[in-house]
C-alpha positions, 0 to 999 in steps of 0.5 A: 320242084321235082320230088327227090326219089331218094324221099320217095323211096324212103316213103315207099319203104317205111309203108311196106315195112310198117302198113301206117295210115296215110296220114301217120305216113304223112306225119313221118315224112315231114319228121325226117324231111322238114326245113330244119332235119338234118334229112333236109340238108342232104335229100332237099325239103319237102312241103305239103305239096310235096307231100301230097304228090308222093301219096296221091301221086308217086304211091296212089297204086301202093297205098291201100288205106282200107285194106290196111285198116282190116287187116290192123283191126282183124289182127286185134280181134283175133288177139282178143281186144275190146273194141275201146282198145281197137278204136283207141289204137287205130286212131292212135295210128292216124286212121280215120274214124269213120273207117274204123268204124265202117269196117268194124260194123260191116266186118265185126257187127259190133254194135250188136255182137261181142268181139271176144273170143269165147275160148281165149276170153276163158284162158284169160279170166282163169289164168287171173283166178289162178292169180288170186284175183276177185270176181269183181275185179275181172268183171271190171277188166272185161265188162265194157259193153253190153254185147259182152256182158253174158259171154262174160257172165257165163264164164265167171260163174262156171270158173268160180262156180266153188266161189272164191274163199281161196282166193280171198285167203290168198290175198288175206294172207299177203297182205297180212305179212305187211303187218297192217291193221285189220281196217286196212286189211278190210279197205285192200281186200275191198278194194281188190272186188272180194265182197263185204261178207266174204272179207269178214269169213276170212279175217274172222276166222 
């Protein structure tokens, strides 16, 4: 059965709108072109076969899969992403994973360097000082891996080279408001990563 063009226009268009994988392209054409769609009783249906023609066939010289992949990839990277969130993201998107791993080895090197951008890593652990948030809980944002772990180091203990009492103080005194016992004051602030010794400084004074 011939492939209706009005099916393979619409794939050719959601492609060069959105760059999906291959496979989330597939997915999407069976959603509006199964048996039961109500694209179906208009344009016909479509079934593997069909589906197949169009991408391996009717759209083989559009369909770059590997450059798409980069490109998707080099954007987290430049977004500042850990490569948990690339990886979690792109097979989200269907792509495969040997690729995703392939070009972020050959393109990134992850397994031997951090993804993280020095500078915009630096606005991002500053800007959550500024929000009164703990050492520790930024170290736990950001410290997945271990190719991270001295970039990361190194900021923290330049930004909160003064130490973090204001910022314990800060969140002592919210907290505080909500008119708690101090076993519950100390469980929170604990919680938030302030340290043992540091919690007890401010509540004692």
């Amino acid at each position: 059965m011939e492939v209706s063009q009005k099916i393979v226009d619409y794939a050719i268009w959601y492609y060069l709108k959105y760059y999906p994988s291959k496979k989330a392209l597939e997915n999407k054409l069976f959603e509006k072109f199964w048996p039961n769609s109500e694209k179906a009783k208009i344009y016909w249906w479509i079934w593997q076969e069909t589906v197949d023609e169009i991408l391996n066939q009717k759209m083989a010289s559009i369909i770059s899969e590997e450059e798409v992949a980069r490109a998707k990839i080099k954007n987290y990277v430049e977004k500042n992403k850990n490569v948990s969130y690339i990886k979690s993201k792109m097979f989200q998107k269907k792509f495969e994973k040997e690729l995703v791993l392939e070009i972020l080895e050959k393109e990134f090197d992850f397994e031997n360097n951090s993804l993280l951008s020095e500078s915009k890593l630096r606005n991002q652990i500053l800007a959550l000082k500024q929000n009164w948030k703990s050492k520790n809980y930024i170290r736990r944002k950001f410290l997945e891996r271990k190719q991270d772990k001295e970039l990361i180091e190194w900021i923290l203990e330049d930004i909160f080279k003064d130490g973090e009492f204001e910022n314990i103080l800060k969140e002592y005194e919210k907290i505080k408001q909500k008119w708690l016992d101090k076993q519950k004051i100390f469980q929170k602030l604990f919680a938030k990563g302030f340290s043992y010794d540091d919690i007890k400084q401010v509540m004692k004074d």
